[in-house]
C-alpha positions as CSV (number, residue, x, y, z in Angstrom):
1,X,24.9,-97.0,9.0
2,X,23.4,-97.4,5.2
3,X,20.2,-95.4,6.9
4,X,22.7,-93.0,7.8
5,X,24.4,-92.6,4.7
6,X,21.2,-92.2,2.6
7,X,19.7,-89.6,4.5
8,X,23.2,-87.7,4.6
9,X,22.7,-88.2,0.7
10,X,19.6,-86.8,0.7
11,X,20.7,-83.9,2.4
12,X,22.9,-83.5,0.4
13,X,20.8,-83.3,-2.9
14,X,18.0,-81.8,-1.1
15,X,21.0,-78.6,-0.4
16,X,22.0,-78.2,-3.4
17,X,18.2,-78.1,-5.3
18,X,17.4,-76.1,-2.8
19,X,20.0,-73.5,-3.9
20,X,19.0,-74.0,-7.4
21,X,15.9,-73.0,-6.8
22,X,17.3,-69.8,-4.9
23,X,19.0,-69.1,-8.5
24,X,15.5,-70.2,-10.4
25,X,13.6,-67.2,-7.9
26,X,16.2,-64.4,-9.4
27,X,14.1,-64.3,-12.6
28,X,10.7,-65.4,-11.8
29,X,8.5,-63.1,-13.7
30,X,10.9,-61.9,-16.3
31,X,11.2,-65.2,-18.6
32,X,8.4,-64.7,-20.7
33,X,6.5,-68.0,-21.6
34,X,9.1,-70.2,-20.9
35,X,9.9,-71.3,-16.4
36,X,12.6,-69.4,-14.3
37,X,14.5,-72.6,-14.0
38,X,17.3,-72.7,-11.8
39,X,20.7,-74.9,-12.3
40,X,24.0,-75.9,-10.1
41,X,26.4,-77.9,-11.0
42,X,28.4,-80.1,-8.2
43,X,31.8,-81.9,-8.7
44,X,33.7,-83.7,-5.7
45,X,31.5,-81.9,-3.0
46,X,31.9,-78.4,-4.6
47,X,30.0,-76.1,-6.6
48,X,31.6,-75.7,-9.7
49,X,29.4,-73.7,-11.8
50,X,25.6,-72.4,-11.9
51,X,23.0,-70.5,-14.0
52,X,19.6,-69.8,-14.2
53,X,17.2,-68.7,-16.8
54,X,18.1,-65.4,-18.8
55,X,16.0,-62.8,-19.2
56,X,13.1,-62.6,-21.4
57,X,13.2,-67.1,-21.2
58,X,16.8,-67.8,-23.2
59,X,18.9,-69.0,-23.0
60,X,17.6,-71.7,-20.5
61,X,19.5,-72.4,-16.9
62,X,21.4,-75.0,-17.7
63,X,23.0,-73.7,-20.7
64,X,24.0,-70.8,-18.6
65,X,25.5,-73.4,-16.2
66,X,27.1,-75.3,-18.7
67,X,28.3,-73.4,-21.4
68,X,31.9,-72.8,-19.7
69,X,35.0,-74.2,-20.1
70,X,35.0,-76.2,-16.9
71,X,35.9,-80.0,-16.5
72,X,32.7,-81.0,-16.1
73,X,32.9,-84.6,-16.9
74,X,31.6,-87.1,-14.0
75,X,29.9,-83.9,-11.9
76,X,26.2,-83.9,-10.9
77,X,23.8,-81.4,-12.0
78,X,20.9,-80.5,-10.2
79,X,17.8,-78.4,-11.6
80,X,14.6,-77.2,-10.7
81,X,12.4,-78.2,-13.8
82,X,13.1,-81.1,-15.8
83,X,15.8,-80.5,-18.7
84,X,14.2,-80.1,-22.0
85,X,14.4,-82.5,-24.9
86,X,13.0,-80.8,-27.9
87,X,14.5,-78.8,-31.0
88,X,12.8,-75.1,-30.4
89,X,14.6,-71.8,-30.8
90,X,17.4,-73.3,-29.4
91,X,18.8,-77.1,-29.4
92,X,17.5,-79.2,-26.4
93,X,19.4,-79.1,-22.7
94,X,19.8,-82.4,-22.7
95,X,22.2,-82.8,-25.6
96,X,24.4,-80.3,-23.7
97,X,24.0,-82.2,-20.7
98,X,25.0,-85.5,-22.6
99,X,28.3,-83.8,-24.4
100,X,30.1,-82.6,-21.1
101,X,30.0,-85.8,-19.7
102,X,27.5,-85.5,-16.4
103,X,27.1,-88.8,-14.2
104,X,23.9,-87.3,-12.3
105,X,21.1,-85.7,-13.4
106,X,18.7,-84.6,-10.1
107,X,15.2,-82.4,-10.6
108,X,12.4,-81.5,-9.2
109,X,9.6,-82.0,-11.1
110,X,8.5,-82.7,-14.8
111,X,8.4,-80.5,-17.2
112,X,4.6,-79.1,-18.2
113,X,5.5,-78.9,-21.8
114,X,4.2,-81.6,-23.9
115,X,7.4,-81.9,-26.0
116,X,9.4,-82.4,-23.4
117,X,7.3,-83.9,-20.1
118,X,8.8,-86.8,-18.8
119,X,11.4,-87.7,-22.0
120,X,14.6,-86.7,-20.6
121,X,15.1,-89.7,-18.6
122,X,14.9,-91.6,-21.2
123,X,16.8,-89.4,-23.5
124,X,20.0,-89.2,-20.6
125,X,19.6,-93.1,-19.7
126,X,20.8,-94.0,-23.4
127,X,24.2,-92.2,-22.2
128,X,24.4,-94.1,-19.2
129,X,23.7,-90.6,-17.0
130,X,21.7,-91.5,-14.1
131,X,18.1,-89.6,-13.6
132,X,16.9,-88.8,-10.0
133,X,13.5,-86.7,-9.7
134,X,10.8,-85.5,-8.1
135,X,13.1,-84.5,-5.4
136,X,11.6,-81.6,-3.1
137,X,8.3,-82.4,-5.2
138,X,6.0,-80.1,-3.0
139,X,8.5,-77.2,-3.2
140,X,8.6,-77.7,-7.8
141,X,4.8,-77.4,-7.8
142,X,4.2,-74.3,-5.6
143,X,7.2,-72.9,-7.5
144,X,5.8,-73.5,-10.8
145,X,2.3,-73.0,-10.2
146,X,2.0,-70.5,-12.6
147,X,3.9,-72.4,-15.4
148,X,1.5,-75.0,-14.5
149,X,-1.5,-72.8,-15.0
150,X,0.2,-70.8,-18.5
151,X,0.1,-74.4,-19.9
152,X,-2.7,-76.0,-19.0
153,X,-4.7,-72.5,-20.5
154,X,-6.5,-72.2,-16.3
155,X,-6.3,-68.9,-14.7
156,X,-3.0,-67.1,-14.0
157,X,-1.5,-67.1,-10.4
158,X,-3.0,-64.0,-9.1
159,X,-1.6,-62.7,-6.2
160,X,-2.9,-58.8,-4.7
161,X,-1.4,-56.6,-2.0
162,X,-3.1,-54.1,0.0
163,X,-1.5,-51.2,2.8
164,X,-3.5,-50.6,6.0
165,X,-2.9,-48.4,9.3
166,X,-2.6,-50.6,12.8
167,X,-6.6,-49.7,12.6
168,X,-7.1,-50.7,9.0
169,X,-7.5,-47.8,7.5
170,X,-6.4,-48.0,3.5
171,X,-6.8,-44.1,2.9
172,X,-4.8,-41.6,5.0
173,X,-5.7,-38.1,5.0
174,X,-2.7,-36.4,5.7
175,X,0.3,-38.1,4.0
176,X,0.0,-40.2,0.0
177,X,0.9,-43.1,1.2
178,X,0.2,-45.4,4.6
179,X,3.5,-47.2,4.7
180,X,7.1,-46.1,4.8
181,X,9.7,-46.1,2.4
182,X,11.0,-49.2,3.5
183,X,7.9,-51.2,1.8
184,X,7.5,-49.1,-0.8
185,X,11.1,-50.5,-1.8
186,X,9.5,-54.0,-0.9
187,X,6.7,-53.3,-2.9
188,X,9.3,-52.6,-6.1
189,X,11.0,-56.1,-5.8
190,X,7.7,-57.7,-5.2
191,X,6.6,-56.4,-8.8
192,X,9.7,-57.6,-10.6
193,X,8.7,-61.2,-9.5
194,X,5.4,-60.8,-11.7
195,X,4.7,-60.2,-15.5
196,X,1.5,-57.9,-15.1
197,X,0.0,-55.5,-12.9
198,X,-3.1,-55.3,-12.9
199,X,-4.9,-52.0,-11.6
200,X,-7.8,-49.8,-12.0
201,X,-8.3,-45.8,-13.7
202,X,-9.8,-45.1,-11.0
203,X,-6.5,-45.8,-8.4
204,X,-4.5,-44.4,-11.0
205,X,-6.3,-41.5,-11.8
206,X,-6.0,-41.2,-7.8
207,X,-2.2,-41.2,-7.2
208,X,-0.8,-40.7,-10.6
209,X,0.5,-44.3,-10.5
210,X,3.8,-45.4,-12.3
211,X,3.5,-49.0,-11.0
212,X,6.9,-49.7,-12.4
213,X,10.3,-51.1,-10.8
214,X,12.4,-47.5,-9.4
215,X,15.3,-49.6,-7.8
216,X,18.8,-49.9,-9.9
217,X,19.1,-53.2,-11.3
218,X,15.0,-53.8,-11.2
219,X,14.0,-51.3,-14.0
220,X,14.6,-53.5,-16.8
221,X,11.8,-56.1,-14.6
222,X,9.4,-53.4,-14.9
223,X,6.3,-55.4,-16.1
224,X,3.5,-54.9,-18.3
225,X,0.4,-52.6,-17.1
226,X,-2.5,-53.4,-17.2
227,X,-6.0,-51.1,-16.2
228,X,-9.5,-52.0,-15.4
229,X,-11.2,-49.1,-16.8
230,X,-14.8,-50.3,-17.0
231,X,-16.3,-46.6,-18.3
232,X,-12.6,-45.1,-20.0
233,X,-12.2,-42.3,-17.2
234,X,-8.5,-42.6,-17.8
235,X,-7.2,-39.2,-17.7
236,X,-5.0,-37.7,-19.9
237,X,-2.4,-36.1,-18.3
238,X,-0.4,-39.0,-16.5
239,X,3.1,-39.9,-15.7
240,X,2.6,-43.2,-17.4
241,X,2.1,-41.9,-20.7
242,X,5.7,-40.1,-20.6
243,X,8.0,-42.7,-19.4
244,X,9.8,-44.2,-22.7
245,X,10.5,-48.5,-22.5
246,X,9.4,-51.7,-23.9
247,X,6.7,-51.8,-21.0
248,X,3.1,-52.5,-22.6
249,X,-0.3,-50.8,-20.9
250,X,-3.5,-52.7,-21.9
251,X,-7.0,-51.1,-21.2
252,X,-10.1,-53.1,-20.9
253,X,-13.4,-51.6,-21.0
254,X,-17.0,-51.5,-22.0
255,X,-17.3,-47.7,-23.5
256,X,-16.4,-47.3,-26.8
257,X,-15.4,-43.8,-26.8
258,X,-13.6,-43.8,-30.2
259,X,-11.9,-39.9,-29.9
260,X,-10.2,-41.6,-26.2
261,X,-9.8,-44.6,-28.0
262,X,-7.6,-43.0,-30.8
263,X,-6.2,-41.0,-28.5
264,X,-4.9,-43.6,-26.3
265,X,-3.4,-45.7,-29.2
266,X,-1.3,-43.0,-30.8
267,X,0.3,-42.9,-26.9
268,X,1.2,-46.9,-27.5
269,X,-2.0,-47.6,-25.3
270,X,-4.3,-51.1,-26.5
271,X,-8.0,-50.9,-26.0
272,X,-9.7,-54.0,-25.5
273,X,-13.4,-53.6,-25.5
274,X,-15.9,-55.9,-23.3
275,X,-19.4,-56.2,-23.4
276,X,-19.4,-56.7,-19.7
277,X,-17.2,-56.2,-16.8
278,X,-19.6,-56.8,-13.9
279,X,-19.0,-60.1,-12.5
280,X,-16.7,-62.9,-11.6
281,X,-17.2,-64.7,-15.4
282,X,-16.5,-61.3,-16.7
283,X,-13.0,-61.3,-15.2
284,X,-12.4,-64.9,-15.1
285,X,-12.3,-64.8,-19.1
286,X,-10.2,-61.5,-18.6
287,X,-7.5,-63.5,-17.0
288,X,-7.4,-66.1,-18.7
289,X,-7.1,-64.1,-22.0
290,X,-3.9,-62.4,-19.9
291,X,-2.7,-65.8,-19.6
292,X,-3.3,-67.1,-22.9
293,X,-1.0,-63.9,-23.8
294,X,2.0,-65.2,-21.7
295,X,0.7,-63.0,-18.0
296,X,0.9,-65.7,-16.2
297,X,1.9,-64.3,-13.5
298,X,0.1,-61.5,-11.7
299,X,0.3,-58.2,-9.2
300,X,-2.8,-56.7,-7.8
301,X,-2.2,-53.1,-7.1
302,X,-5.4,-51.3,-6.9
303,X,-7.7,-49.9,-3.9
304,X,-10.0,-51.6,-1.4
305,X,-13.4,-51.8,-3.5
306,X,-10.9,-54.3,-6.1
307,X,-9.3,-56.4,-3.7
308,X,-12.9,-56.9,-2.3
309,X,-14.7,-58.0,-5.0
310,X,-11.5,-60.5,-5.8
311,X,-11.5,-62.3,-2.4
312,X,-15.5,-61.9,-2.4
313,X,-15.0,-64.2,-5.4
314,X,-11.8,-65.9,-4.8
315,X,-9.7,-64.7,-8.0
316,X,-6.8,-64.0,-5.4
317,X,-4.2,-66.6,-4.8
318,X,-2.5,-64.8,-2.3
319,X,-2.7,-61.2,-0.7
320,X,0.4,-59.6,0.8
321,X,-0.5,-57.0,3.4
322,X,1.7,-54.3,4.6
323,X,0.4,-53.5,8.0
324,X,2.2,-50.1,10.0
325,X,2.0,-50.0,13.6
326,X,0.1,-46.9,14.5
327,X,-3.6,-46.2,14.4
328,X,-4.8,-43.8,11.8
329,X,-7.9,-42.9,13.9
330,X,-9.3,-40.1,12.7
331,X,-7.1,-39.0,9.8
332,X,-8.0,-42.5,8.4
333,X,-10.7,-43.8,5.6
334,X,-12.0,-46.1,3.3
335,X,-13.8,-46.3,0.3
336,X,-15.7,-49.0,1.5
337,X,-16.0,-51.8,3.7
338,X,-12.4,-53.5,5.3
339,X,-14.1,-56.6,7.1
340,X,-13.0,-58.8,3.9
341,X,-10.0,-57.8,4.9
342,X,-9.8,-57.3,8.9
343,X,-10.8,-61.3,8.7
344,X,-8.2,-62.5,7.5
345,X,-6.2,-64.0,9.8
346,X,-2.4,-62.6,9.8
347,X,-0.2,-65.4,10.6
348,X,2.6,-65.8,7.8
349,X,4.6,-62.5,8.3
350,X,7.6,-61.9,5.8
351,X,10.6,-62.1,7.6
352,X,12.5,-58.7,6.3
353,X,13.0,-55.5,8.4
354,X,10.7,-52.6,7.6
355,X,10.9,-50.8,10.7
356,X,7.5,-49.7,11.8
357,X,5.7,-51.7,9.2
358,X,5.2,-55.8,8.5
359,X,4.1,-57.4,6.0
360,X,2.5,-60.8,5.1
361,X,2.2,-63.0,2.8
362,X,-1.5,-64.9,3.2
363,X,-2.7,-67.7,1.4
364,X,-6.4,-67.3,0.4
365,X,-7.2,-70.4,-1.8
């Protein structure tokens, strides 16, 4: 019977993190340098409040979750990152977690940051609130990979996504795009959950890319741009330039073509000059400048000769691919080569109706 009631405990917990994490996802991409974290409060077998992290990284989760006038004296909270303990822009979690009276505290896994990793035990215990972690352990780090990576100074999460026919084609002659409108709305939400795209002049130049989020409630999740323009063949009359909002397009490139240059910049355009952009050092420092920056989470959106040379040199964390269900045959193409991609093997499909199209979600490295 005690076996029995600790696993129904467990349960128990492990439902309502798992929820919290559910909230935690809403914002992942959109919190600046500071974690998605997500927060839920239970009292007496009911949910009786819940927050997650706001917008551009404040105010955190469990403020969100707290800052209500609720009873919440002897309820548990559970939370996906461990509750910070330091003075920053705002007062630490934990003192509002010690002034409403919680009994349980319940997390994940510890907090990356320095001035707060592992402290908030220690911190709650001297008010008598109890401190239970590293509770769906496996589920915190995959979740926070990319926090992991931002504050460690490694390489961002890089994740890519590619379209192709039934007959992997990438290119189809007679329509703009290989998929339907189904996963082109797909491919909107799946930007939101990322801080940077990341694509090339040359794609752009192509389709007269906006890259951005066109679904109601997504624009404002719009991330930053930015382009891999090795020679600066950006051209000059693009729909980027003309939409008006915070977003921020970066350029890196090797040709210092100061009238471009100039050019660029008076259209709120940053040039970053390389000396090289020819192999996988090149762009391992590029990322991880993006990262030191705060990207620390990024969308591939670029053509077949890209997403090559990233799997080639495994830069990809993960490649979604939106596959139709009809052959191309002869109104299909590529720029080059698909057998980087026609070998991976297509076994985690995303569970979401796209009619004649699938997508999945493949883990490279």
């Amino acid at each position: 019977m005690a076996i029995q009631r600790k696993n129904k405990s467990f349960n128990q917990h492990k439902k309502y993190l798992e929820l919290a994490f559910n909230l935690a996802s809403i914002n992942i991409g959109s919190t600046k340098t500071n974690p998605s974290v997500g927060c839920v409060v239970e009292k007496n077998g009911s949910i009786i409040s819940s927050g997650y992290t706001s917008i551009n990284g404040r105010p955190h989760a469990e403020f969100n979750a707290l800052n209500k006038k609720i009873d919440f004296k002897n309820s548990n909270l559970y939370v996906t990152l461990e509750p910070c303990t330091h003075f920053g822009k705002t007062p630490p979690c934990t003192n509002l977690i010690k002034k409403k009276g919680i009994r349980n505290v319940f997390y994940s896994i510890d907090d990356y940051d320095s001035r707060s990793k592992r402290k908030s035990k220690k911190v709650l215990s001297k008010k008598k609130i109890k401190v239970r972690t590293n509770l769906l352990k496996q589920k915190g780090i995959n979740f926070y990979k990319s926090y992991y990576n931002f504050k460690n100074g490694k390489k961002p999460l890089i994740d890519g996504k590619i379209a192709v026919s039934n007959d992997y084609f990438t290119i189809n002659k007679i329509k703009k795009r290989i998929t339907n409108d189904n996963s082109q709305r797909l491919s909107h939400l799946l930007r939101s959950r990322y801080n940077a795209i990341v694509s090339t002049a040359k794609s752009i130049n192509k389709d007269n890319s906006l890259l951005n989020c066109r679904i109601d409630g997504l624009r404002e999740k719009t991330p930053d741009l930015i382009i891999i323009d090795r020679n600066l063949i950006l051209k000059k009359n693009l729909n980027l330039y003309k939409k008006k909002n915070n977003r921020k397009i970066k350029i890196f490139t090797i040709k210092n073509k100061i009238k471009k240059i100039k050019w660029l910049k008076k259209r709120g355009v940053k040039v970053i000059l390389k000396k090289s952009m020819g192999n996988k050092n090149d762009y391992i420092e590029i990322f991880k400048s993006l990262n030191a920056q705060g990207y620390s989470r990024i969308f591939i959106e670029a053509g077949l000769i890209f997403i090559n040379f990233l799997i080639k040199n495994k830069l990809l964390d993960n490649i979604y691919i939106f596959k139709t269900d009809f052959n191309l045959k002869k109104n299909g193409s590529n720029n080059t080569s698909n057998n980087v991609i026609k070998k991976i093997k297509l076994k985690n499909r995303l569970k979401v109706n796209l009619f004649n199209d699938n997508v999945y979600k493949e883990k490279l490295k």
